[in-house]
Every structure is written in structure tokens, then in C-alpha cells.
BAMIKOL-526497 format. One record per residue (C-alpha): residue number from 1; residue in one letter; z, x, y. Coordinates in Angstrom, 2 decimals, always signed. Layout:
BEGIN
+-----+---------+---------+---------+---------+
: num : residuo :      zz :      xx :      yy :
+-----+---------+---------+---------+---------+
: NUM :       A :       Z :       X :       Y :
...
+-----+---------+---------+---------+---------+
//
This chain:
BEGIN
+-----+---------+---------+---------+---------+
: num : residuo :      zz :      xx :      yy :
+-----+---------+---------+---------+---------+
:   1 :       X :   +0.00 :   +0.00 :   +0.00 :
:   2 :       X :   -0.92 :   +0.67 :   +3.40 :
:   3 :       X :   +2.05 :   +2.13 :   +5.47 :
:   4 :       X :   +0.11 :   +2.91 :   +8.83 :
:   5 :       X :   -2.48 :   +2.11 :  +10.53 :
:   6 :       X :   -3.36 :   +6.11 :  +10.00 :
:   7 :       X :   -4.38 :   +4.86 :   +6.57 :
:   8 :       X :   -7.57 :   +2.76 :   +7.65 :
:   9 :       X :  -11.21 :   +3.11 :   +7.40 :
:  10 :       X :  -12.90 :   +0.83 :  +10.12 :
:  11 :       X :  -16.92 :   +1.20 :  +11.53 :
:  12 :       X :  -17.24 :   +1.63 :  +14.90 :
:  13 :       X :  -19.93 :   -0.99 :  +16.51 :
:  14 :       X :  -22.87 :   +1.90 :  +16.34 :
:  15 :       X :  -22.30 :   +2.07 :  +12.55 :
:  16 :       X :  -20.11 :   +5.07 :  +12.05 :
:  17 :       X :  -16.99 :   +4.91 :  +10.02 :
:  18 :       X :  -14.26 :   +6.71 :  +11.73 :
:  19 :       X :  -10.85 :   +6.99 :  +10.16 :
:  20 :       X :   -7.86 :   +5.81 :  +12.24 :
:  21 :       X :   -5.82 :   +9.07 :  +11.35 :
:  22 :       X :   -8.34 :  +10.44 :  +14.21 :
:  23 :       X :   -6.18 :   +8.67 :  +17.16 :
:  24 :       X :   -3.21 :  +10.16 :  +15.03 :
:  25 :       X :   -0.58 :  +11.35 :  +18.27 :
:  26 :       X :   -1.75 :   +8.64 :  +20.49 :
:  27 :       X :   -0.43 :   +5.35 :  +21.48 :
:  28 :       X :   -2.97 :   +2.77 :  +20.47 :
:  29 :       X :   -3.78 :   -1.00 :  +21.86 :
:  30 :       X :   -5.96 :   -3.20 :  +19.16 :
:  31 :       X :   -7.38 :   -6.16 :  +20.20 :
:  32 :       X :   -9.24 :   -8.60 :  +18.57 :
:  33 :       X :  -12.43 :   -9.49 :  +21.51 :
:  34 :       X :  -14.84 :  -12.28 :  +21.98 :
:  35 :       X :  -17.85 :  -12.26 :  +24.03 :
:  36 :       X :  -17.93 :  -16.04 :  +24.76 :
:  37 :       X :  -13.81 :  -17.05 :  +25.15 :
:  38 :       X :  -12.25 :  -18.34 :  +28.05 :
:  39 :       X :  -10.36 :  -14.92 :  +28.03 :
:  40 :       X :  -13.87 :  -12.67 :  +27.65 :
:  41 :       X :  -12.66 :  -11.30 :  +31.55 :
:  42 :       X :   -9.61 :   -9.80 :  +29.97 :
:  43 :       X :  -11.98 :   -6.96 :  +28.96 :
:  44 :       X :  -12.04 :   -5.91 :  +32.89 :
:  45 :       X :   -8.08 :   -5.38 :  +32.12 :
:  46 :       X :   -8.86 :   -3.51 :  +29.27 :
:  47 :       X :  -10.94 :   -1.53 :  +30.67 :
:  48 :       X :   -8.87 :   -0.68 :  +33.71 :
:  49 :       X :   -5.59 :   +0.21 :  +31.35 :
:  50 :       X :   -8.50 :   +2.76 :  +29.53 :
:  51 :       X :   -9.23 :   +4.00 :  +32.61 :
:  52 :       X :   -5.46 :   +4.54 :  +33.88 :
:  53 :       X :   -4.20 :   +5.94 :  +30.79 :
:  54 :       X :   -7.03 :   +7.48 :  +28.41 :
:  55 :       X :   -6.08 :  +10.75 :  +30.03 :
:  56 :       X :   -2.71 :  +10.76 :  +29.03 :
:  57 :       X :   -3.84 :   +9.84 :  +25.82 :
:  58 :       X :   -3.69 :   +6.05 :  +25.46 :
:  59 :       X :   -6.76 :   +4.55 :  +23.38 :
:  60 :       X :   -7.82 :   +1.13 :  +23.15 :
:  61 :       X :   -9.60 :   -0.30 :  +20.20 :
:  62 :       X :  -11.58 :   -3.48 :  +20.15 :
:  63 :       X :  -12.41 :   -5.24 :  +17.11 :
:  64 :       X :  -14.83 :   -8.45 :  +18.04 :
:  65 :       X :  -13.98 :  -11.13 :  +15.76 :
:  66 :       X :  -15.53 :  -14.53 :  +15.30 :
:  67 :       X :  -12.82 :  -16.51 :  +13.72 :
:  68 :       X :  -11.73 :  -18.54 :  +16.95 :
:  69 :       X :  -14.09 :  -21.22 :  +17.89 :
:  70 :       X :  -17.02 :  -18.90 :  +16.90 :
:  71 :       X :  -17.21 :  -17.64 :  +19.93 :
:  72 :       X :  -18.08 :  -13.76 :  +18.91 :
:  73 :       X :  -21.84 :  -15.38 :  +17.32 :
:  74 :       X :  -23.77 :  -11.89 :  +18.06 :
:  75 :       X :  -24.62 :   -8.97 :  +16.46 :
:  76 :       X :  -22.77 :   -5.41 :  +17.02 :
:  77 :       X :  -25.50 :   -4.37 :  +18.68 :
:  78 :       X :  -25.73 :   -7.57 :  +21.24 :
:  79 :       X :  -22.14 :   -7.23 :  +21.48 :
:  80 :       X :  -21.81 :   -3.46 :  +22.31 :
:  81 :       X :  -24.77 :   -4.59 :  +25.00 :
:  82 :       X :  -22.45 :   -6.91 :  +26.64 :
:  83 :       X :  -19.50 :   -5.22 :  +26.63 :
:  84 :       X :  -21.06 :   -2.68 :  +28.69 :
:  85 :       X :  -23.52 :   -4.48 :  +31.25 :
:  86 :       X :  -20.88 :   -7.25 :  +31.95 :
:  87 :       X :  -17.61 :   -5.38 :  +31.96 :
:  88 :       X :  -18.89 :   -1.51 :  +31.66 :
:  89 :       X :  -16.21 :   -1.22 :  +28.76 :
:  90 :       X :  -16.03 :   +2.61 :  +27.73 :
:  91 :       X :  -13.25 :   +2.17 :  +25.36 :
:  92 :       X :  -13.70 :   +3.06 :  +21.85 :
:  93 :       X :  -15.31 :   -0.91 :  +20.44 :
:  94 :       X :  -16.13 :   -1.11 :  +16.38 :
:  95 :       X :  -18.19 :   -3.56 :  +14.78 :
:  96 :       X :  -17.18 :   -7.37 :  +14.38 :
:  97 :       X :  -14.31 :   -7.74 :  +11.92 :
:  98 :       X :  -12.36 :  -10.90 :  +10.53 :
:  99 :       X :   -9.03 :  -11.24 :  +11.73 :
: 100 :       X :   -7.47 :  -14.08 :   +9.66 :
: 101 :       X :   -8.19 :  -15.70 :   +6.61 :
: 102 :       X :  -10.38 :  -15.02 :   +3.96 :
: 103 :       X :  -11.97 :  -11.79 :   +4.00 :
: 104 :       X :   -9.52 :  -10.63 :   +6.92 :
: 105 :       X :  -10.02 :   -6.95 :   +7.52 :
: 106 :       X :   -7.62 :   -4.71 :   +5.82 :
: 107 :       X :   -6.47 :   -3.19 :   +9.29 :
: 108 :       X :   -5.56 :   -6.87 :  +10.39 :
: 109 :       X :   -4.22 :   -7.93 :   +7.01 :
: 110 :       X :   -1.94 :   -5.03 :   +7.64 :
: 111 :       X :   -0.87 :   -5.66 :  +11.33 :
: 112 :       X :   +0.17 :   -9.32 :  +10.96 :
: 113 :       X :   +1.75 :   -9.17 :   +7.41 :
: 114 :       X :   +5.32 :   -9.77 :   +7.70 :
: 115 :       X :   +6.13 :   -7.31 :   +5.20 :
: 116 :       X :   +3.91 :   -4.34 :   +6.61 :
: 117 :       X :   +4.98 :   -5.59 :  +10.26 :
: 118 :       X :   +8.59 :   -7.59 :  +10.12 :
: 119 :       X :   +8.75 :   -7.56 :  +13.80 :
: 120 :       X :   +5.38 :   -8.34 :  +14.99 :
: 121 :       X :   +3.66 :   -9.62 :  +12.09 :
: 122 :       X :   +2.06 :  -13.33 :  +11.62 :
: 123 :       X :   -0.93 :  -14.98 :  +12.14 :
: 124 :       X :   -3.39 :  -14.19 :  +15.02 :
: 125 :       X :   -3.40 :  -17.19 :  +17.10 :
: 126 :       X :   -6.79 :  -17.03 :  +19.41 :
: 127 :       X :   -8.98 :  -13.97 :  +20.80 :
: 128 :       X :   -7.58 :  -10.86 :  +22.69 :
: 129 :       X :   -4.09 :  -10.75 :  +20.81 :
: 130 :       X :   -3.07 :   -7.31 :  +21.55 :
: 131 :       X :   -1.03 :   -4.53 :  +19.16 :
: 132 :       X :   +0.55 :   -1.72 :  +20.65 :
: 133 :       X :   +1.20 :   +1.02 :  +18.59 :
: 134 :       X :   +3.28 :   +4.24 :  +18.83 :
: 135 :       X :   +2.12 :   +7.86 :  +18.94 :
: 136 :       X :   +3.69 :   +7.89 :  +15.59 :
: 137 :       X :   +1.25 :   +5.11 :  +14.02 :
: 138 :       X :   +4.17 :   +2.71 :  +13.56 :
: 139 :       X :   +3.91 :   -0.80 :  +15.78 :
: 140 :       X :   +5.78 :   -1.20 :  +18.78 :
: 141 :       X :   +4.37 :   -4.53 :  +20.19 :
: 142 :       X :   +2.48 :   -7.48 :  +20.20 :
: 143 :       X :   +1.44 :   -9.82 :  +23.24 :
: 144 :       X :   -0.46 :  -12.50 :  +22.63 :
: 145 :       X :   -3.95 :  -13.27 :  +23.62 :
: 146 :       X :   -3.26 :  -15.37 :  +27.13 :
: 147 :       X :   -0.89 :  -12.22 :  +28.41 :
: 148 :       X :   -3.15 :   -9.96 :  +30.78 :
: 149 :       X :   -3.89 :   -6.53 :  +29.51 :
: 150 :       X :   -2.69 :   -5.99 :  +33.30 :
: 151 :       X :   +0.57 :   -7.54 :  +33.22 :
: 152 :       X :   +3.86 :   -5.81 :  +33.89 :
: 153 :       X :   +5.12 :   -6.73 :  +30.32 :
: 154 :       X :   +1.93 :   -4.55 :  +28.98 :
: 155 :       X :   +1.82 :   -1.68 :  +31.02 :
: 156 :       X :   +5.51 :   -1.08 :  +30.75 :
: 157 :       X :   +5.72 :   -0.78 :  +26.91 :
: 158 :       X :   +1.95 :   +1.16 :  +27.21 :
: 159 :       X :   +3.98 :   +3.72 :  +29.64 :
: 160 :       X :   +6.69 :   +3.70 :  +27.70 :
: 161 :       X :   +4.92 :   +4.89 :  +24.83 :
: 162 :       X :   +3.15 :   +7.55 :  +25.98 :
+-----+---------+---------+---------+---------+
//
């Protein structure tokens, strides 16, 4: 069994797989995206907290996911497209996962199990739920998808982790 995220596999949206032990020493933010969600501007937040803290070593990772009101329909390729004429996202974006149910990525299976993740674990609830985890690899938060990438709540436990 899985005992940190470290331990994962995923494919970035271009098609590469890249193993999560790469980001091993920095604090990490996952978040499931959607290109077509009420919350799609929450990737401007995003990408503001990437460029306010990538330097001192925070990395954001966003998995597009189409299990909320299928609102992720395009391919990795249309999806990498929007990310970065709409929102110029520059953070590190890997190809469309599922977050929930059947088929559920192994990374996600692994963040919101209760027994890999007692205190954040459970089901993801909508687009842009957020995990922050420690330099370590173990998982130091969760803030669900209407809290801004922005807010005080986010950037406090993001500074407080690096």
C-alpha cells in the first residue's frame, strides 16, 4: 500500500509520466481543475500562488477531472490550450484523471481514503478541491473547492509549509 504521495506514477498533460518522488522536498498543492465550472477563474489564483511561491519551492499540480457535471469534456491537448491562452497557467498540469468513483486515479484514491488520509480524507465534493502537502510528502490540508486559492486560510498553511 501506498504510504505517500512520493509513491505515484501520474502523466503529465503532454504525455510524459513523471513520478511524484520528483517534487520530493517540496510542499505540494493538488487540485482537481475543470475548464467549464463556475470556479474555472480559480486557476488565475492558482496561478498567482505559483508565481509567489514556485521560487521558494512550492509546486502546484493540476489534475483536470470530468466527474462533476462533465464539465472537463476536452482532450489534454484542448485542455493544456486553455489553461494557457485563458489563464496563462505555467504550473506543472497532467492529463485528465478521475477523481471519485469507479476507476478513480490511484493518487486520488489515496488522498481521500480515510485510512491513507484520517484527517483529510473523504470524498471530493465538486472541482478545484485543493490538497496541501508537506515537504515531507505527508498531507497537511485540504480546502474545499469554493475556498480561493488566494484566501488567507490557503496562503497561511502554503507559507507555513515551506
Amino acid at each position: 500500500m501506498s504510504k505517500s504521495v512520493y509513491d505515484f506514477e501520474v502523466k503529465t498533460i503532454d504525455g510524459k509520466v513523471r513520478s511524484l518522488a520528483e517534487y520530493r522536498g517540496k510542499p505540494l498543492l493538488i487540485v482537481n481543475v475543470a475548464s467549464e465550472c463556475g470556479l474555472t477563474p480559480q486557476y488565475r489564483g492558482l496561478e498567482e500562488l505559483h508565481e509567489k511561491y514556485a521560487a521558494k519551492g512550492l509546486a502546484i499540480l493540476g489534475f483536470p477531472a470530468n466527474e462533476f457535471g462533465a464539465q472537463e469534456p476536452g482532450s489534454d491537448d484542448q485542455i493544456q490550450s486553455f489553461c494557457r491562452t485563458q489563464y496563462g497557467v505555467a504550473f506543472d498540469m497532467f492529463s485528465k484523471v478521475k477523481v471519485k468513483g469507479e476507476g478513480i486515479h490511484p493518487l486520488f484514491a489515496f488522498l481521500t481514503s480515510k485510512d491513507t488520509n484520517p484527517s483529510f480524507g473523504g470524498d471530493i465534493k465538486w472541482n478545484f478541491n485543493k490538497f496541501l502537502v508537506g515537504k515531507d510528502g505527508a498531507i497537511i490540508g485540504r480546502f474545499e473547492p469554493q475556498v480561493e486559492p488566494a484566501s488567507a486560510d490557503v496562503t497561511k498553511a502554503i507559507e507555513a509549509s515551506l
